[in-house]
C-alpha positions in Angstrom: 18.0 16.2 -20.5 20.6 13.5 -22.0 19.9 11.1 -18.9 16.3 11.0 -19.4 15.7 10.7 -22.8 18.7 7.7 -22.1 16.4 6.7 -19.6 13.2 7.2 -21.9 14.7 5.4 -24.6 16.4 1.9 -23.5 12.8 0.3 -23.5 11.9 1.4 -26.8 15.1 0.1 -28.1 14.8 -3.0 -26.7 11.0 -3.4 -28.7 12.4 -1.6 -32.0 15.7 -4.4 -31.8 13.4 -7.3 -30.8 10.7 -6.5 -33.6 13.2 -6.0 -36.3 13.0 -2.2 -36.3 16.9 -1.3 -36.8 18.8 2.2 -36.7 18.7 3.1 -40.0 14.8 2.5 -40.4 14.3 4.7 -36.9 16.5 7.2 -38.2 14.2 7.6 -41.4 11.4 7.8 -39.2 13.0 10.5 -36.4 13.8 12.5 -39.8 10.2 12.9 -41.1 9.0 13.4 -37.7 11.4 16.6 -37.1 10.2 18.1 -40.2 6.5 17.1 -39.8 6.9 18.7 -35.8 8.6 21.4 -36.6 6.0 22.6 -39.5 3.1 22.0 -37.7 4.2 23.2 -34.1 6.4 25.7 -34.4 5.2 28.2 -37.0 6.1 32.0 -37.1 3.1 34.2 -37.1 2.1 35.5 -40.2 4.6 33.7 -41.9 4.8 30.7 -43.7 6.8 28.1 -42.7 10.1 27.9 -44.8 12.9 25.4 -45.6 15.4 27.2 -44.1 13.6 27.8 -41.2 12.5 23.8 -40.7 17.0 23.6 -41.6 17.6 25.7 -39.0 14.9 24.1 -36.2 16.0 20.6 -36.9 19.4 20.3 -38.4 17.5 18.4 -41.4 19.1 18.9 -44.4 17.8 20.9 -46.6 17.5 19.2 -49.7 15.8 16.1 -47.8 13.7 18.8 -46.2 11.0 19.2 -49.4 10.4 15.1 -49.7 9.7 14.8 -46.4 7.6 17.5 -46.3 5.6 16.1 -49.1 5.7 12.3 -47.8 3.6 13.0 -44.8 2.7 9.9 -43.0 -0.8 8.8 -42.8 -2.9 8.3 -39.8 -3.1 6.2 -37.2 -6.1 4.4 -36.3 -7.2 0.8 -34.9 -8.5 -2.0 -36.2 -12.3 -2.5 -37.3 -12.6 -5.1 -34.4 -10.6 -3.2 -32.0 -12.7 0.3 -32.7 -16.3 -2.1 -32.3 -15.0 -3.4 -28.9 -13.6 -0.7 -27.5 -17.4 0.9 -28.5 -19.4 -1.6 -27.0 -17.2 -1.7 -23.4 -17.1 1.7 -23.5 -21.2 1.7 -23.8 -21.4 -1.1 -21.5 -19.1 0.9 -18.6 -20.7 4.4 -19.1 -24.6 4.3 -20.4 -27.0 3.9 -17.4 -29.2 1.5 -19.1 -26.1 -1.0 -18.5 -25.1 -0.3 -14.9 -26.6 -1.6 -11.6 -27.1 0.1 -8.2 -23.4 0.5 -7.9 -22.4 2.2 -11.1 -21.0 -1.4 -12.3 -21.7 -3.1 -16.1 -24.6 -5.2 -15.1 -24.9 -8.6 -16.3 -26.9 -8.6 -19.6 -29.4 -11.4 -21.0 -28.1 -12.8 -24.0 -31.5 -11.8 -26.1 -34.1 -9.8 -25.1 -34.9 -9.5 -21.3 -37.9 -7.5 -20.1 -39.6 -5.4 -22.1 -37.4 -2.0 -22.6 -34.3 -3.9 -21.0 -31.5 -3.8 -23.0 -29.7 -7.1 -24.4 -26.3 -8.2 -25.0 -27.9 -8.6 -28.6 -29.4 -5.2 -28.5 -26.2 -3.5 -27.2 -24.3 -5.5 -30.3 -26.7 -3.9 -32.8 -26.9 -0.4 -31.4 -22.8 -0.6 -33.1 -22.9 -2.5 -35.6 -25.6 -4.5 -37.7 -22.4 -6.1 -40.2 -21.7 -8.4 -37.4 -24.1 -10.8 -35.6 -24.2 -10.5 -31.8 -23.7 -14.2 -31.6 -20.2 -14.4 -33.3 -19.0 -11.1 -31.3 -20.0 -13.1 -28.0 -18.3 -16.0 -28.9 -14.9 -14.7 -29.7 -15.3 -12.6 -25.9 -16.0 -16.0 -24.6 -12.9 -17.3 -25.7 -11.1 -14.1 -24.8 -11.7 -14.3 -21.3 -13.7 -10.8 -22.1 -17.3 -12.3 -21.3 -18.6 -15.2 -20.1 -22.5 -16.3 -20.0 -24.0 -18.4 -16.6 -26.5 -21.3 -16.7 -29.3 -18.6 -16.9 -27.8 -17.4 -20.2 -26.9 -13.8 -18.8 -23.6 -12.4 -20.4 -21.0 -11.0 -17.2 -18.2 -8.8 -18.9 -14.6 -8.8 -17.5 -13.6 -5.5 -18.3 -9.8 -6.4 -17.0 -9.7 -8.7 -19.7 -10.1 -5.7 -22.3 -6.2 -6.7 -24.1 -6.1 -7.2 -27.6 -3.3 -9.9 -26.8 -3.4 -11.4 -30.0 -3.5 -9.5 -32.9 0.0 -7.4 -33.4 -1.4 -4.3 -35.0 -3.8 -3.9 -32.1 -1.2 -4.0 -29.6 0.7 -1.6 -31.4 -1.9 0.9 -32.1 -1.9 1.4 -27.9 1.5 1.1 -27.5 1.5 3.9 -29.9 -1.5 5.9 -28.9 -0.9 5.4 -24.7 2.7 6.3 -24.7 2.3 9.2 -27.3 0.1 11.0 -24.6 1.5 9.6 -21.3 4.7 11.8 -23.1 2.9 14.3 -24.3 1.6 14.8 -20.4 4.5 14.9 -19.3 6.5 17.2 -21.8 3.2 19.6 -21.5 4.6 19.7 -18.0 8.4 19.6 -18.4 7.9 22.8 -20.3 5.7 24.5 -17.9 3.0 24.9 -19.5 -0.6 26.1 -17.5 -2.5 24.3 -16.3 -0.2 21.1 -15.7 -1.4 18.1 -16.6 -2.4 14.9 -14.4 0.7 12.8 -14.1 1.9 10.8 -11.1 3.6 7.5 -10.0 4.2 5.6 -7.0 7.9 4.2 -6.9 9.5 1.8 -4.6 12.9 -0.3 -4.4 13.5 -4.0 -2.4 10.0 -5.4 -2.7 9.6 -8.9 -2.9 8.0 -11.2 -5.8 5.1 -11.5 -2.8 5.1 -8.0 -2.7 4.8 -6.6 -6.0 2.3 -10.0 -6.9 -0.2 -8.2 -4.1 0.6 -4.6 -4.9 0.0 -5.4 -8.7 -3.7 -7.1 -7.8 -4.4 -4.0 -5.6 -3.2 -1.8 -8.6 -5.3 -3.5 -11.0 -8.8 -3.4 -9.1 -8.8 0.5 -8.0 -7.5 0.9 -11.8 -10.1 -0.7 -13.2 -12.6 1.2 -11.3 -11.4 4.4 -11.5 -11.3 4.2 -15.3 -14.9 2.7 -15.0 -15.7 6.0 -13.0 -14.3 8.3 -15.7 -15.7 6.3 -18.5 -18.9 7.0 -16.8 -18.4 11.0 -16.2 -17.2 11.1 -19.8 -20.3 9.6 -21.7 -22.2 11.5 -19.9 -20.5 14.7 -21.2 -19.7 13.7 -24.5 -23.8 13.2 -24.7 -24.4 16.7 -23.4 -21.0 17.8 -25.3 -23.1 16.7 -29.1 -23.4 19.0 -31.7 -21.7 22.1 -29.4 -19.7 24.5 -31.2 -15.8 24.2 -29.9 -16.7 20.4 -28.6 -13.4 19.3 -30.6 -11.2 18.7 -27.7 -9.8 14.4 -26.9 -8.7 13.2 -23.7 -7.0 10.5 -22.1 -7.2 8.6 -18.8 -4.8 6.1 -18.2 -3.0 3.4 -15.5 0.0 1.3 -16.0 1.8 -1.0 -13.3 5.8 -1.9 -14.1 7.9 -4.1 -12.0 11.4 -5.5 -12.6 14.8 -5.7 -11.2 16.2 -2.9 -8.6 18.0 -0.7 -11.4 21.4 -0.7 -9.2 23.8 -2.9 -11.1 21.1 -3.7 -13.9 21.5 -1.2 -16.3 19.4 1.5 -16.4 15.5 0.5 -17.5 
């Protein structure tokens, strides 16, 4: 268990050291999140959850035990721009009024099309009327996220979908992807039932060629396999509205990794 979380951890290190995040300030946050873990996920039934008990979990120490307790973090959650993107792609991807033929995001006029056709304007202000469609297709323009052809029809480039740009964005999916990419796999590590989706392909001595065509290849059946699920998933979470015991989040993800063989590189 030592060699993978060494394993696990050297990339995360290398991100905490490069963005200023040193020891002591991780160790603060490991601390609080023992406590808040073991209060919330390991209770004893009937019983409620005591210092000692969080103490003996842990190893916290006690008398840090009842601050950190009471200085729960708050929550995560994305940025008013990202949450409106990520609304209107996911719309765009998984409504039927915006696919073609194929099940693919069909090119949208700008402004109203035929009558009961849907718009990139009108698909702007079924999220949001604080924003005007206009100023929302001009920053995806110069994204790479949209672009509109000579007969003003708006194409989206769904691979573009990267908040490169804004810090706090990236963050809030390195955050979010790799919090239940591990959660996946500890479900699994600790053989829980059903186990849970995860899988990689793995191989050594490729060359730049090599990996340049396998990461193209990765990226289109990626991109339309989470098209796919975005699909079956809007669909249920229409049908799924207003159920009783329709509180339940999921997560479909793809990431492609290359780099040096590992042998005489240090462990990555």
């Amino acid at each position: 268990m030592t060699l993978a979380l060494h394993r696990l951890l050297r990339p995360l290190v290398r991100v905490l050291i490069a963005k200023g995040v040193t020891f002591p300030a991780l160790s603060r946050l490991l601390k609080q999140t023992y406590v808040e873990v073991a209060q919330d996920d390991f209770p004893v039934p009937g019983k409620s959850q005591t210092d000692s008990r969080i103490n003996l979990l842990t190893g916290v120490h006690r008398k840090d035990i009842k601050a950190l307790r009471e200085r729960r973090r708050g929550s995560d959650a994305p940025s008013p721009v990202l949450s409106r993107n990520a609304h209107l792609i996911s719309l765009w991807t998984g409504a039927p009024d915006y696919l073609d033929t194929r099940g693919q995001p069909r090119p949208l006029p700008r402004q109203g099309g035929k009558e009961g056709d849907p718009s990139f304007d009108s698909l702007v202000e079924s999220v949001s009327t604080d924003i005007r469609p206009r100023a929302v297709l001009d920053e995806w323009v110069r994204q790479g996220l949209a672009r509109v052809d000579d007969e003003e029809f708006v194409h989206l480039d769904m691979a573009a979908f990267v908040p490169s740009e804004d810090f706090a964005d990236l963050a809030y999916y390195f955050g979010r992807n790799l919090r239940d990419h591990i959660a996946a796999s500890s479900h699994n590590l600790l053989g829980s039932e059903p186990s849970m989706l995860e899988r990689a392909v793995y191989y050594e001595e490729l060359s730049p060629c090599s990996v340049e065509e396998l990461a193209g290849l990765s990226r289109d059946l990626g991109s339309d396999a989470l098209v796919k699920v975005n699909q079956k998933a809007f669909e249920l979470a229409e049908k799924d509205k207003g159920l009783p015991g329709a509180n339940q989040r999921m997560t479909f993800g793809i990431y492609f990794y290359t780099g040096p063989d590992e042998e005489g590189q240090g462990d990555v």
